[in-house]
KEKE-3310 file (N, C-alpha, C; in steps of 0.2 Angstrom, whole numbers, plus 5000, padded with zeros to 4 digits):
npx = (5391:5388:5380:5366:5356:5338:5326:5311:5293:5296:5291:5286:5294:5305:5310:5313:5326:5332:5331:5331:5321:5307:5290:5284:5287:5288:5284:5281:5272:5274:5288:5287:5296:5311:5326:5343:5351:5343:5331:5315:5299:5283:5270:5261:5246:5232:5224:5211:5215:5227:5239:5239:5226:5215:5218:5220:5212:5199:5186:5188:5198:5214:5230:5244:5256:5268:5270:5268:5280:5289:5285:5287:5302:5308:5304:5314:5323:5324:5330:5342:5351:5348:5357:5369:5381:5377:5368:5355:5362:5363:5353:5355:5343:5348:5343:5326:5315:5306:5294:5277:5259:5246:5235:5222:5225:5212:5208:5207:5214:5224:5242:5253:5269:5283:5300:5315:5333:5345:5358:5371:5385:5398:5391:5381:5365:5355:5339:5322:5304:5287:5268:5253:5237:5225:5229:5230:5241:5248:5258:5274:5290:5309:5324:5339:5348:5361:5373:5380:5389:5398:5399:5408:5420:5425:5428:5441:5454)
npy = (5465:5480:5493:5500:5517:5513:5511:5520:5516:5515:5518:5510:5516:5519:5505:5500:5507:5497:5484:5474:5470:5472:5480:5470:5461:5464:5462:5467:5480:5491:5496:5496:5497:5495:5487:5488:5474:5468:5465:5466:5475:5473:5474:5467:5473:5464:5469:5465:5466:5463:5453:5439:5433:5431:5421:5412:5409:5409:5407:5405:5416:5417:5418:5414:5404:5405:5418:5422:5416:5423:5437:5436:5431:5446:5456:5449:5451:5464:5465:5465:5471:5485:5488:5499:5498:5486:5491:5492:5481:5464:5448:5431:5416:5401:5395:5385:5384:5372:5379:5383:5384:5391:5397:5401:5416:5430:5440:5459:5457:5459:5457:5456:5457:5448:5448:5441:5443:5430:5426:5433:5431:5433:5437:5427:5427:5421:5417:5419:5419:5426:5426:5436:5437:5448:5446:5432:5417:5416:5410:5404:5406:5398:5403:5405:5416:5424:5436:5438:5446:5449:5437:5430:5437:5429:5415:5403:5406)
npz = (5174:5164:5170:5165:5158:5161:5148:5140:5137:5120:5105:5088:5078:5084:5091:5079:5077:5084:5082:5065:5062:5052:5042:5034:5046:5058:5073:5086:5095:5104:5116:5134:5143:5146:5152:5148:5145:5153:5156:5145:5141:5133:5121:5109:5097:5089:5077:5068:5053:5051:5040:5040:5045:5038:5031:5040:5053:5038:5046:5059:5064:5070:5078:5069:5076:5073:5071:5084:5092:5084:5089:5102:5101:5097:5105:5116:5109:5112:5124:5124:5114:5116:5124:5122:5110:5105:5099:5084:5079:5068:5071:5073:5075:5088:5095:5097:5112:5122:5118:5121:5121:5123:5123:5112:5103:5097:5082:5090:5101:5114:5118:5128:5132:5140:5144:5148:5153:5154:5152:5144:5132:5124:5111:5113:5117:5130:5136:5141:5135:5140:5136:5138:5137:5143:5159:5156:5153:5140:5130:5131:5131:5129:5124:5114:5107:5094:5090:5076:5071:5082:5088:5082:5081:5091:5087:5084:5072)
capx = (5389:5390:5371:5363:5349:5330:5321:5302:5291:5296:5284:5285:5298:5311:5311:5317:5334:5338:5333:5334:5314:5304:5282:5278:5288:5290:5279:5282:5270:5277:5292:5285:5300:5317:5332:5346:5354:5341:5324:5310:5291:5277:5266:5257:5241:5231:5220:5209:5218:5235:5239:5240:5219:5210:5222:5220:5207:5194:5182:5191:5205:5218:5237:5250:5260:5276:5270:5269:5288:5292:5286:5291:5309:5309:5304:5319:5330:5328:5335:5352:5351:5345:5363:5372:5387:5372:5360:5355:5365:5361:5354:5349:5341:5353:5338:5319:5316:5301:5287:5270:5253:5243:5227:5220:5224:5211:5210:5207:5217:5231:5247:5258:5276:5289:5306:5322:5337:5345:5364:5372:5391:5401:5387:5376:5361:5349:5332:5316:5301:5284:5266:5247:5233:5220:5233:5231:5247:5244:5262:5280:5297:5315:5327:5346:5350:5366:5375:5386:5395:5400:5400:5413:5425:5428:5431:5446:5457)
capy = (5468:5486:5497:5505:5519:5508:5514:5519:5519:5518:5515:5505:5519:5518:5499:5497:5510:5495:5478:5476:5468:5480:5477:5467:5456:5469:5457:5470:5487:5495:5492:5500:5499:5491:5489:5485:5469:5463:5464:5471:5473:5479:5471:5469:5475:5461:5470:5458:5471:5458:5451:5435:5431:5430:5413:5409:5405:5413:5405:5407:5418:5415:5421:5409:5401:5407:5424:5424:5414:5429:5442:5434:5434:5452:5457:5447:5456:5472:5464:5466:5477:5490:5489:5504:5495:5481:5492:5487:5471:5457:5443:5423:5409:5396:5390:5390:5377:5373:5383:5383:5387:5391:5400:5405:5423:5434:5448:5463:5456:5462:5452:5458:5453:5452:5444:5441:5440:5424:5428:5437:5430:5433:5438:5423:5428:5416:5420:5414:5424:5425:5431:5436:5441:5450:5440:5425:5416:5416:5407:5404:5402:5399:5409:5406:5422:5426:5442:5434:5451:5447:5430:5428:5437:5424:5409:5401:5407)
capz = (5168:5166:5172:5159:5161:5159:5143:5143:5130:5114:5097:5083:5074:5090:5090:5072:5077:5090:5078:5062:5059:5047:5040:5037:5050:5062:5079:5092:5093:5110:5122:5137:5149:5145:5156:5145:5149:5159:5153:5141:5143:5131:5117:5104:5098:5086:5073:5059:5048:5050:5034:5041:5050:5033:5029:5047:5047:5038:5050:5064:5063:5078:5078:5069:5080:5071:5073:5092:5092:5080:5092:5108:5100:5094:5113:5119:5107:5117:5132:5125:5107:5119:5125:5115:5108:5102:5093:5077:5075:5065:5076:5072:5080:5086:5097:5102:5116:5127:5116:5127:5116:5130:5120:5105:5103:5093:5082:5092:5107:5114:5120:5133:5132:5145:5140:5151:5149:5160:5151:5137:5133:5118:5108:5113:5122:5132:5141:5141:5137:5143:5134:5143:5136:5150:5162:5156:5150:5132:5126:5133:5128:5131:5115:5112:5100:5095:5086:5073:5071:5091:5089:5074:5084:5096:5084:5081:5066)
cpx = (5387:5380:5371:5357:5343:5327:5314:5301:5291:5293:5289:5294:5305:5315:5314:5323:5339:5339:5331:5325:5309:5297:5286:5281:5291:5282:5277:5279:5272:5280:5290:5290:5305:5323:5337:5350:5348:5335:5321:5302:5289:5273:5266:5250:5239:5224:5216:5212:5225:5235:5235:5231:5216:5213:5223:5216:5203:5189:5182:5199:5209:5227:5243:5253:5266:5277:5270:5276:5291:5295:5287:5300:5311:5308:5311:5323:5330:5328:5341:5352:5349:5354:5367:5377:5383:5369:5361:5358:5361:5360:5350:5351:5348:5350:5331:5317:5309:5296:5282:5265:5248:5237:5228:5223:5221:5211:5207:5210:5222:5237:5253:5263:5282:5294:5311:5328:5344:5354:5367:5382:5394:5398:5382:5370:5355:5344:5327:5308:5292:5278:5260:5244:5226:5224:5233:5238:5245:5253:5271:5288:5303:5319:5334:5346:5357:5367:5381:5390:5402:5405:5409:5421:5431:5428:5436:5449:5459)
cpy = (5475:5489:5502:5509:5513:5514:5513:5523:5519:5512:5511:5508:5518:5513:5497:5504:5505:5487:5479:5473:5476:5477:5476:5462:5459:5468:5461:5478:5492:5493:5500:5503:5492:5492:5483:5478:5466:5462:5467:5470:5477:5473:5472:5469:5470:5466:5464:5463:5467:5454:5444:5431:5429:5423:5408:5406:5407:5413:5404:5408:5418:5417:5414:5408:5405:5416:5426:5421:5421:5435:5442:5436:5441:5456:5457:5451:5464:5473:5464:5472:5483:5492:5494:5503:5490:5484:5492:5484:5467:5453:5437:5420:5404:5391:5393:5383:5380:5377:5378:5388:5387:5392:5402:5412:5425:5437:5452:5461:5459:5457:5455:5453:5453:5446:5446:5437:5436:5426:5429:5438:5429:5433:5432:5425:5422:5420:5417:5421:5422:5431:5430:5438:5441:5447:5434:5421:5412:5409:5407:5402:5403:5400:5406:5409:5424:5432:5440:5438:5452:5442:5426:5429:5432:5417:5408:5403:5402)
cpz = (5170:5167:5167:5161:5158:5154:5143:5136:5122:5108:5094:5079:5079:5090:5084:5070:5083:5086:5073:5059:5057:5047:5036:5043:5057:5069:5083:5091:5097:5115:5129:5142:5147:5147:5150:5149:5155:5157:5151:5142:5137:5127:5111:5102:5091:5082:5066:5054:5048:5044:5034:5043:5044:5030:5034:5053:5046:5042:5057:5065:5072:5074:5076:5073:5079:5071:5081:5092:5090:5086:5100:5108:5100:5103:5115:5117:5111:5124:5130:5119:5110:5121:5120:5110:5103:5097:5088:5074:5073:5071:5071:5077:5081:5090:5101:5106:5121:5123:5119:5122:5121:5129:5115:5106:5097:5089:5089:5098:5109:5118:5123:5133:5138:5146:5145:5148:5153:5157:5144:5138:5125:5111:5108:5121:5125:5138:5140:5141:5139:5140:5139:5138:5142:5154:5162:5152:5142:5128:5128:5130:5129:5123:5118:5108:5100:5090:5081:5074:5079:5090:5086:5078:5087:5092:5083:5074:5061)
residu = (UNK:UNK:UNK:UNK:UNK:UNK:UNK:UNK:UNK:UNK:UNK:UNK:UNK:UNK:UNK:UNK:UNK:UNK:UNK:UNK:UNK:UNK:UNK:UNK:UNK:UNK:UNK:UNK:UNK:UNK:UNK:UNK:UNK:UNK:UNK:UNK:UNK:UNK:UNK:UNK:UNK:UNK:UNK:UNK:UNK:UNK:UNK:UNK:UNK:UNK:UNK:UNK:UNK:UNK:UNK:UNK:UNK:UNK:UNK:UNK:UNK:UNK:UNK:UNK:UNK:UNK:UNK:UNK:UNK:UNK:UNK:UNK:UNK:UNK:UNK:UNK:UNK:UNK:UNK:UNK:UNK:UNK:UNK:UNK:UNK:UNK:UNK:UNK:UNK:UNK:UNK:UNK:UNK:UNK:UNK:UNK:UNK:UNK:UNK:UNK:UNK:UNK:UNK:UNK:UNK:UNK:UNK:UNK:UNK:UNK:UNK:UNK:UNK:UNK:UNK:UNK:UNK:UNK:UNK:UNK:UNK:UNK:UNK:UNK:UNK:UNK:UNK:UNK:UNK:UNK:UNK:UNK:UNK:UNK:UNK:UNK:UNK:UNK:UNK:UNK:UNK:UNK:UNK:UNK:UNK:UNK:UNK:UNK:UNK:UNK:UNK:UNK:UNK:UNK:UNK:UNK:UNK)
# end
């Protein structure tokens, strides 16, 4: 696979010129460091200010499940949509395997992400990602993502 320069840093505004998630379903606040093709790292920061806590329970509000999957996925995507040919393509699920709920995550928490990506062939991407909060392992999981726009190409006529 071809070497790409590693990108550093980029906010919430950066991240939505590589995938195509917007607010309210926009999981991921800062990718700190991502080498295309090969891995991404950064977080997200949980504020009670999330639409989602006040139905989550009011009594003890904790991080949906579907939102940590969400924002584990959207990590992974910029282990390849960082790729310049990639950026901002469509991408859907084709699988989510092995999910790990390791802990509660709170508001005011924060939830470091860091996503790999194991192989990336004819628009099907596989990896497996991996979250912390303070280093603790907050949640884990292995992604099949594909790029249909890729993907289509190589179907049979």
């Amino acid at each position: 696979m071809e070497e790409y320069n590693t990108l550093y840093d980029l906010n919430a505004i950066d991240i939505q010129t590589y995938q195509k998630n917007r607010y309210p379903m926009l999981f991921i606040d800062y990718v700190t460091e991502a080498k295309p093709g090969q891995y991404a790292k950064g977080f997200k920061n949980f504020s009670y200010n999330e639409w989602y806590f006040p139905v989550h329970f009011d009594d003890e509000p904790n991080v949906p499940a579907f939102v940590q999957i969400e924002g584990l996925t959207q990590m992974f995507l910029m282990t390849f949509l960082t790729i310049p040919e990639y950026k901002g393509m469509k991408t859907g699920f084709v699988s989510i395997d092995g999910a790990k709920f390791k802990r509660k995550i709170e508001p005011g928490e924060r939830l470091d992400i860091e996503a790999t990506l194991d192989s990336f062939k004819r628009g099907v991407a596989k990896g497996h990602v991996e979250s912390y909060v303070n280093g603790e392992v907050a949640c884990t999981i292995k992604l099949t993502i594909t790029i249909p726009d890729v993907l289509k190409k190589y179907r049979p006529a």
